[in-house]
C-alpha positions as CSV (number, residue, x, y, z in Angstrom):
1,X,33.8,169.0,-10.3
2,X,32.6,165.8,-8.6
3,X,34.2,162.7,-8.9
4,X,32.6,159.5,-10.1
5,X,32.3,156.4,-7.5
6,X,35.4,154.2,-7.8
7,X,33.3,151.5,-7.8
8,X,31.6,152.4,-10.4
9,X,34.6,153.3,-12.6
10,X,36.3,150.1,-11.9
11,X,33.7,147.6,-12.0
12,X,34.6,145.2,-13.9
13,X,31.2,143.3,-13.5
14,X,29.4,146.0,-15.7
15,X,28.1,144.9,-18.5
16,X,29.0,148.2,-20.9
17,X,32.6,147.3,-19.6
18,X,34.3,148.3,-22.9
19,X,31.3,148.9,-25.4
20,X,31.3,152.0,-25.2
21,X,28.6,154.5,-23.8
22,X,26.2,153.5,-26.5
23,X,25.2,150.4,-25.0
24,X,21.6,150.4,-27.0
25,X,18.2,151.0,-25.9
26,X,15.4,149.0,-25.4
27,X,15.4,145.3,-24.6
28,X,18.2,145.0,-26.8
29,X,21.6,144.1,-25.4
30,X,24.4,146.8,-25.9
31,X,27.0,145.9,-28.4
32,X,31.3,147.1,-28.9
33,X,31.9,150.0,-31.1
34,X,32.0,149.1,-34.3
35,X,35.6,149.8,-35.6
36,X,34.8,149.6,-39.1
37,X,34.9,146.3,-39.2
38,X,32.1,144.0,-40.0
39,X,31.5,142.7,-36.6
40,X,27.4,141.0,-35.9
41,X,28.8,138.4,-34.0
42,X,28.5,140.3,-30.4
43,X,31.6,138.3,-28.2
44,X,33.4,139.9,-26.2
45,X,36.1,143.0,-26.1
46,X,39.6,142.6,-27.0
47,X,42.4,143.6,-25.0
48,X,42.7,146.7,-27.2
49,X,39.3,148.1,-26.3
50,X,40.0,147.0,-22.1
51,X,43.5,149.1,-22.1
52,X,41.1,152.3,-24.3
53,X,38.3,152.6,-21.5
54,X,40.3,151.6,-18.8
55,X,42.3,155.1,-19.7
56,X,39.3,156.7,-20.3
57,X,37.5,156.3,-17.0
58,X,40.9,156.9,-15.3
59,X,41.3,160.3,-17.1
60,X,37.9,161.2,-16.2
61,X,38.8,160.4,-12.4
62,X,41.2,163.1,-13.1
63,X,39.1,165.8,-14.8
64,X,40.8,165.1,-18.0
65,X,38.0,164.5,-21.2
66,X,38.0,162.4,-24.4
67,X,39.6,164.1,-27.5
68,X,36.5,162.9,-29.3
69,X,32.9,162.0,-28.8
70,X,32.3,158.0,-27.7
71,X,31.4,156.2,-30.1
72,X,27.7,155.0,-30.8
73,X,27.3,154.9,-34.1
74,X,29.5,152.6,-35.2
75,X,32.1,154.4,-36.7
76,X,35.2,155.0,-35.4
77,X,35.9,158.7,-35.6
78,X,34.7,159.2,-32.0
79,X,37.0,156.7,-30.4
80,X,38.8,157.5,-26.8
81,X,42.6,157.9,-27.8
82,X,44.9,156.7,-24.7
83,X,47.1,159.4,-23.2
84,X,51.0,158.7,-21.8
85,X,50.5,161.7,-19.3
86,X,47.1,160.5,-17.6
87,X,48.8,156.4,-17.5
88,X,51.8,157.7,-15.8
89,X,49.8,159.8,-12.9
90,X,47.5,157.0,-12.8
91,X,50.4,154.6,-11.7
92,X,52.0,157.4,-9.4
93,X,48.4,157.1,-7.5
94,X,48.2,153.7,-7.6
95,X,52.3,153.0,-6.4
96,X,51.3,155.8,-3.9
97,X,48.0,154.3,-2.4
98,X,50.1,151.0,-2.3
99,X,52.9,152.3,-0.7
100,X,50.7,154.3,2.4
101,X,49.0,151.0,3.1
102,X,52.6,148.9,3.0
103,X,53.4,151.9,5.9
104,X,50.4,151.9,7.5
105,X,50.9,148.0,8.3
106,X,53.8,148.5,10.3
107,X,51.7,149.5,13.0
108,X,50.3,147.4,15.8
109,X,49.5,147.4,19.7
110,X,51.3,145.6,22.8
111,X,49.3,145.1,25.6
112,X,49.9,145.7,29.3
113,X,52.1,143.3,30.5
114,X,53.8,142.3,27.0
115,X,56.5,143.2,25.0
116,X,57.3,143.1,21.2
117,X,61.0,142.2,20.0
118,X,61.6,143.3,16.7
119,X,63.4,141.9,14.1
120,X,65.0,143.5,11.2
121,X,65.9,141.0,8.0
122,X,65.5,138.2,11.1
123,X,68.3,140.2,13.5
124,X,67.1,141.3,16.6
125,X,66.6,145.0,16.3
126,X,65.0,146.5,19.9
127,X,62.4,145.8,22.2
128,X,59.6,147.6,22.4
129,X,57.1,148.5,25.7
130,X,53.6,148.2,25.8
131,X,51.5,151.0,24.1
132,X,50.8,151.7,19.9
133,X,54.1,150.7,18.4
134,X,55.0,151.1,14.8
135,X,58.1,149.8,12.7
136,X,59.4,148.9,9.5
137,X,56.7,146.9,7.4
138,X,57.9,143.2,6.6
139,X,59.8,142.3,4.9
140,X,62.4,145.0,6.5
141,X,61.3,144.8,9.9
142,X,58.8,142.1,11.5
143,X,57.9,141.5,15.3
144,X,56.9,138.9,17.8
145,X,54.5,139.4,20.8
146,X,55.8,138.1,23.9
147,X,54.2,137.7,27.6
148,X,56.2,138.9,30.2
149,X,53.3,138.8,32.9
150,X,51.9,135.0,32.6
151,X,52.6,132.8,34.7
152,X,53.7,129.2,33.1
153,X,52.9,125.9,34.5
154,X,55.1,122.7,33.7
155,X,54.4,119.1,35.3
156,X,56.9,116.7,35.6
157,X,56.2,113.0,36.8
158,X,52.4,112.8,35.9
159,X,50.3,114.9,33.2
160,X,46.6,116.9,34.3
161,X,45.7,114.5,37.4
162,X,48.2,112.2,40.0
163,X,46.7,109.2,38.6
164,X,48.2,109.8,34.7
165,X,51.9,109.3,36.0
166,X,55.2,109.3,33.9
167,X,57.2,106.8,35.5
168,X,60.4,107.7,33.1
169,X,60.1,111.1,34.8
170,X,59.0,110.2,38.4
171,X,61.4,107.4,39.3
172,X,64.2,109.1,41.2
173,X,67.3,107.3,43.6
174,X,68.0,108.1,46.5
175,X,71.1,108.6,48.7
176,X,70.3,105.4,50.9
177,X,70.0,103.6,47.4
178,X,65.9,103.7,47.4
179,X,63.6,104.3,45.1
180,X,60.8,107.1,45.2
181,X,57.7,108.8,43.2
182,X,58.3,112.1,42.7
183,X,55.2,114.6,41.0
184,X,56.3,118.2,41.0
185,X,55.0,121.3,39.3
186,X,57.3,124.3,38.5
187,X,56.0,127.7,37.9
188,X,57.9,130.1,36.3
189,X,57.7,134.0,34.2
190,X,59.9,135.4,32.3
191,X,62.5,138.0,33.1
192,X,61.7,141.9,32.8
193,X,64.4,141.4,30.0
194,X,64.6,138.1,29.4
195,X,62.2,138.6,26.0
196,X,65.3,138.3,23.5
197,X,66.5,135.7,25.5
198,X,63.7,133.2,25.5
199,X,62.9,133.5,21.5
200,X,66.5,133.5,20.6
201,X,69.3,131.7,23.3
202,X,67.1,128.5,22.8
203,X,65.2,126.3,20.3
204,X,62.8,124.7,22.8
205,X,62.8,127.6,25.9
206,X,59.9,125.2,27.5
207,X,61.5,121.9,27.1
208,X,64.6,123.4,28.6
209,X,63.0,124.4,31.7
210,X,61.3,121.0,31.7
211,X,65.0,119.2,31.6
212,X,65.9,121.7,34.0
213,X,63.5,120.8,36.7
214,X,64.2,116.9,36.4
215,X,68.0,117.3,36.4
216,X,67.5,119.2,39.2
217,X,65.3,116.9,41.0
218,X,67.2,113.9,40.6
219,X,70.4,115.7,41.9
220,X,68.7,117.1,45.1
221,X,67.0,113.7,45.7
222,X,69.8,111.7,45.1
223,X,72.1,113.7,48.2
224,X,69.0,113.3,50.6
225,X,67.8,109.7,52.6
226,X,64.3,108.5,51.6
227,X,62.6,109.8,55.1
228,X,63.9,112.6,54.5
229,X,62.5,113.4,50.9
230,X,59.1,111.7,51.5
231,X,58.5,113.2,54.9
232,X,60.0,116.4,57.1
233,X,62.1,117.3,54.2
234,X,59.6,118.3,51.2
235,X,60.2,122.0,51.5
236,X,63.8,121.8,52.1
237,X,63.8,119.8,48.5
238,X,61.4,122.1,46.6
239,X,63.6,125.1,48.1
240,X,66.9,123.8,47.0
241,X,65.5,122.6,43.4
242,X,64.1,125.9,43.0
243,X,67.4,127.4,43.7
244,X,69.4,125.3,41.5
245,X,67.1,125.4,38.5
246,X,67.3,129.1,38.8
247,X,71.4,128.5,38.3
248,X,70.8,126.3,35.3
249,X,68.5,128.9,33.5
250,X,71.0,131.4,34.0
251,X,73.6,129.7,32.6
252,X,71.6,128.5,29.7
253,X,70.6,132.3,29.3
254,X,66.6,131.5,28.6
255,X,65.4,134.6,30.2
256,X,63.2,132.6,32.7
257,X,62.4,133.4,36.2
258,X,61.2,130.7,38.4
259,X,58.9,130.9,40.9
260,X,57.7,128.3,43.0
261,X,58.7,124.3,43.0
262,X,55.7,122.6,44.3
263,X,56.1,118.8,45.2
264,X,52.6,117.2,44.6
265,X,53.4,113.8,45.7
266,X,56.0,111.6,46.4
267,X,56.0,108.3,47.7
268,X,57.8,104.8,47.0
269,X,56.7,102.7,44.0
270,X,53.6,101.2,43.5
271,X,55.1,97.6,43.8
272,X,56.9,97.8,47.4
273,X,53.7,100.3,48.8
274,X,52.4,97.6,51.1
275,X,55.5,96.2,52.5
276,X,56.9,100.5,53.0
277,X,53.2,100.8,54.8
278,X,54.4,98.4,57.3
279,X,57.9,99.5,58.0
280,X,56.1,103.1,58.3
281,X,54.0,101.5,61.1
282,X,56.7,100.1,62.8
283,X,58.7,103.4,63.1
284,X,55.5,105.2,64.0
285,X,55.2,102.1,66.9
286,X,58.9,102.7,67.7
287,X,58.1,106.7,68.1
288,X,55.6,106.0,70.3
289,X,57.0,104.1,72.6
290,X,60.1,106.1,72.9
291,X,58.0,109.4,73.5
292,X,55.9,107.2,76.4
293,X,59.6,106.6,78.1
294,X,60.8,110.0,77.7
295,X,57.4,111.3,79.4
296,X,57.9,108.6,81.7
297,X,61.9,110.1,82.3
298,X,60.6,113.8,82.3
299,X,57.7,113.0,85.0
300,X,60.2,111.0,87.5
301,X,63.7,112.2,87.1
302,X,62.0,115.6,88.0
303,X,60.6,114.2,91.2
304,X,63.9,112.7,92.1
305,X,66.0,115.3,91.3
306,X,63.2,117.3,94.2
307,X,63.9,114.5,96.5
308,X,67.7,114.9,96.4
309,X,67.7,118.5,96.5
310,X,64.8,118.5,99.5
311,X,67.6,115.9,101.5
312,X,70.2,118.1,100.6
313,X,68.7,121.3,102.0
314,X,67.4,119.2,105.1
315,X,70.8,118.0,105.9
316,X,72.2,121.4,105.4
317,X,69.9,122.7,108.0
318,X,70.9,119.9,110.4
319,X,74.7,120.6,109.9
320,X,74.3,124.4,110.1
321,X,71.3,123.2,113.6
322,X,74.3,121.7,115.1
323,X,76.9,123.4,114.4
324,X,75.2,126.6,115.6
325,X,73.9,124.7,118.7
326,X,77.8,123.6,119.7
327,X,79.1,127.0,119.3
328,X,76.1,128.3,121.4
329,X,77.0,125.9,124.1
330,X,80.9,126.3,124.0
331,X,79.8,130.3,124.4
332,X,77.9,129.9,127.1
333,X,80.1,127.2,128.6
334,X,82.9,129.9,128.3
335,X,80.7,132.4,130.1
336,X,80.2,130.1,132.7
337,X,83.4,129.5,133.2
338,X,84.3,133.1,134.0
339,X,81.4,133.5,136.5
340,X,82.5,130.5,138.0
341,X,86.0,131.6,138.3
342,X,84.6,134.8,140.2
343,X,82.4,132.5,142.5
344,X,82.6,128.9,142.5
345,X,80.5,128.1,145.3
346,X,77.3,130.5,143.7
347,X,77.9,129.6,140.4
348,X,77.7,125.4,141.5
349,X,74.6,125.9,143.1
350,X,73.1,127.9,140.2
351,X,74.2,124.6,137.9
352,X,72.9,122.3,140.4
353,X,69.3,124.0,140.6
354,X,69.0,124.5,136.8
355,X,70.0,120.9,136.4
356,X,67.5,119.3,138.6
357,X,64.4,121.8,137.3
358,X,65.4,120.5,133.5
359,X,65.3,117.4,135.1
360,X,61.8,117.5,137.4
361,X,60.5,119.3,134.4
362,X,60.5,116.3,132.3
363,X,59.8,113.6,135.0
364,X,56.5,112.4,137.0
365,X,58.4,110.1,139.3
366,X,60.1,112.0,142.7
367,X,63.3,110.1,144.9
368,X,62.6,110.4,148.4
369,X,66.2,110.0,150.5
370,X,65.3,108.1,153.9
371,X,68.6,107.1,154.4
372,X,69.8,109.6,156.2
373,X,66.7,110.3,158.1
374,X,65.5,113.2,156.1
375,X,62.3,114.9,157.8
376,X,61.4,115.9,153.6
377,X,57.7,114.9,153.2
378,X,56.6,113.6,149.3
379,X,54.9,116.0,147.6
380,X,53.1,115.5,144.3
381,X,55.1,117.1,142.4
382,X,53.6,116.3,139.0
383,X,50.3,117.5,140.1
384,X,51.9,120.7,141.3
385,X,53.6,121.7,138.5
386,X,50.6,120.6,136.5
387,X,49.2,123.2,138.7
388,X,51.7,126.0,138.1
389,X,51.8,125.6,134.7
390,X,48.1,126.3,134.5
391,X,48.5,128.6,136.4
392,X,51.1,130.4,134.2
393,X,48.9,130.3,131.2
394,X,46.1,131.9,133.5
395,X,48.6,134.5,133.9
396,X,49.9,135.1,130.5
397,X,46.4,135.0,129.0
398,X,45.5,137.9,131.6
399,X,48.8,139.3,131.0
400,X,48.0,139.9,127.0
401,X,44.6,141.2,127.6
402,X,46.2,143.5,129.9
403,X,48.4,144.5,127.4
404,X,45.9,144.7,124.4
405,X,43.6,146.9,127.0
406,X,46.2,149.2,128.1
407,X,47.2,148.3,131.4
408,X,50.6,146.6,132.5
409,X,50.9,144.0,134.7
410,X,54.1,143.1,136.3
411,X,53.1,139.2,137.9
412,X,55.6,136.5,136.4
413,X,55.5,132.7,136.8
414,X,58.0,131.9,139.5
415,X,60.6,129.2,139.1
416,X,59.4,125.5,140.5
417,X,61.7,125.2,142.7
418,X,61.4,128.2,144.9
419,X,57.7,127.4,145.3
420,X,57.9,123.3,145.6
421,X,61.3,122.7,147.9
422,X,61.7,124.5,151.2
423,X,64.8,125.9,152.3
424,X,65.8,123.1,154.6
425,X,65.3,120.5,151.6
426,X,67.2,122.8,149.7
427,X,70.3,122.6,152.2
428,X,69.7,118.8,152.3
429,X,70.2,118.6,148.6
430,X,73.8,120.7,148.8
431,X,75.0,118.8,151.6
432,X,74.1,115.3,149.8
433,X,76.0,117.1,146.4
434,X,78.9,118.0,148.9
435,X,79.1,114.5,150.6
436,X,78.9,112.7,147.0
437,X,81.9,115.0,145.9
């Protein structure tokens, strides 16, 4: 058996809406069932005839026909008598339908990155991951979408652009009693379970980090010097407000995370900016010319400190010269000693010729003894040992190319004195030593 359209059952802008199915023919408008009652006025139904083909049309939904046929003649002995049974199931359907779409609306979808808290009668109930969730339908059980993965962004001393500042919020002291400008942006998330936390521990989550990040900043700021906040110590102060607004969140249980502490700007007020440019030039002057006197100090003390060490080596060298030089004479003055004790007479001599070539060898200028009518001619002794010495370079020289060529060669330069003095000038001289002694 088919069904009729709901729609069509349940119109209620059709105009045979309780006049039964005899609505007329023709051009002429249909009319209600006549009840037996004189009725050519044509208004509308009463309540009576609503509630009869409302119970009709619902019966008929159900397979269920009229006792009688509808009325269209105007009598009412074919009128559609109301049943208890068909009302009743027509309410079970309708509390049913009602009921599967109050279930069905407990279901909804969190997105990658969120969570949903629910609530159940306004108590926190579970958290739920991302994916097609379903719970309780309000009022029993409600839920609220939160965003673990965005990133929020609070400003503090200035709002949008560096030029829109907040000087209740900027204004900070110092530890050397100054005053600075301090524009900062915090970024923070929230916690992998920090949801309950941040809709429940605290009215105003977003304020409270905001309070957060200005107590902090004023604390930091007021243990540090003014140099150090507006200069070489920016990240040291973002680092330690970051660290302590982190402890302040905790404790206050929001379920925030934060993330970075970025100093925009900071500088001294507006009203002592030209006088703080000049004191800034006048430490930058200051650096300057102490960095020209230390590279001054690092190019000289260097070169000194060279000098001193070069003297100090020297003079080593000369000590350990000398002192070398006196033990090789007392050696050899000990050596001479013992030859001398074996033969006096040989060893003088020896002295006395070694003596006077050291001294011929550094001399032009010969001393003739006429005195006691010496027979010893003047020779030029400078040209001859000018001579000999030339001669004794003509030697070695032939002497190494012998030497690189193969051969040997056994011709030494003889001493001066052999081959200048005779032997009778050679007496002379001992017995002018002997008569002097």
């Amino acid at each position: 058996m088919r069904l009729p359209s709901i729609t069509r059952i349940f119109n209620l802008n059709d105009s045979n809406w309780g006049r039964g199915s005899g609505g007329g023919s023709g051009n002429e408008p249909p009319r209600r069932p006549n009840d037996g009652r004189d009725n050519n006025s044509g208004g509308p139904p009463d309540l009576d005839e609503l509630w009869r083909d409302f119970n009709r049309k619902l019966g008929g939904l159900f397979g269920r026909r009229p006792s009688g046929p509808p009325s269209g003649n105007g009598n009412g002995g074919g009128r559609f008598s109301p049943s208890s049974r068909g009302t009743g199931i027509g309410l079970v359907v309708v509390v049913v339908v009602v009921a599967l779409l109050w279930l069905a609306s407990g279901f909804f979808i969190v997105q990658e990155g969120q969570v949903a808290v629910v609530t159940q009668f306004g108590k926190y109930k579970e958290t739920t991951r991302a994916g097609f969730q379903w719970r309780l339908p309000y009022p029993i059980q409600s839920h609220e979408i939160v965003n673990l993965s965005q990133l929020r962004t609070i400003e503090v001393g200035f709002r949008n652009t560096s030029r829109s500042k907040v000087l209740q919020e900027s204004l900070m002291l110092t530890d050397d009693e100054n005053i600075v400008d301090m524009q900062f942006v915090v970024q923070y998330r929230l916690k992998e379970t920090g949801a309950r936390d941040y809709l429940f521990n605290n009215r105003g989550p977003d304020e409270a980090v905001k309070q957060a990040a200005e107590t902090a900043m004023r604390e930091i700021v007021g243990k540090k010097k003014m140099d150090f906040v507006l200069y070489e110590g920016r990240t040291e102060v973002a680092t330690e407000v970051a660290k302590l607004m982190q402890q302040i969140m905790d404790l206050y249980g929001t379920g925030v995370l934060i993330s970075t502490v970025a100093i925009q700007n900071a500088q001294p007020p507006e009203q002592v900016q030209a006088a703080f440019d000049d004191a800034v030039k006048a430490g930058q002057d200051r650096e300057r010319q102490i960095n020209e006197g230390q590279a001054y100090a690092n190019d000289v003390v260097p070169r000194a400190a060279g000098a001193a060490s070069r003297l100090l080596q020297e003079a080593e060298g000369y000590r350990q010269r000398i002192v070398e030089n006196a033990e090789g004479n007392a050696a050899r003055f000990s050596q001479i000693l013992a030859e001398y004790r074996k033969a006096p007479q040989v060893t003088r001599d020896r002295l006395y010729l070694d003596t006077m070539q050291e001294v011929f060898a550094n001399t032009s200028k010969v001393l003739v003894d006429t005195r006691n009518g010496s027979n010893l001619l003047y020779l030029p002794l400078d040209k001859l040992m000018q001579q000999v010495s030339q001669e004794a370079a003509a030697n070695a020289r032939a002497s190494a190319n012998n030497s690189s060529s193969g051969g040997t060669s056994s011709s030494l330069p003889q001493p001066l004195t052999g081959s200048v003095l005779p032997e009778s000038g050679r007496d002379a001289l001992r017995s002018r030593d002997r008569n002097a002694r």
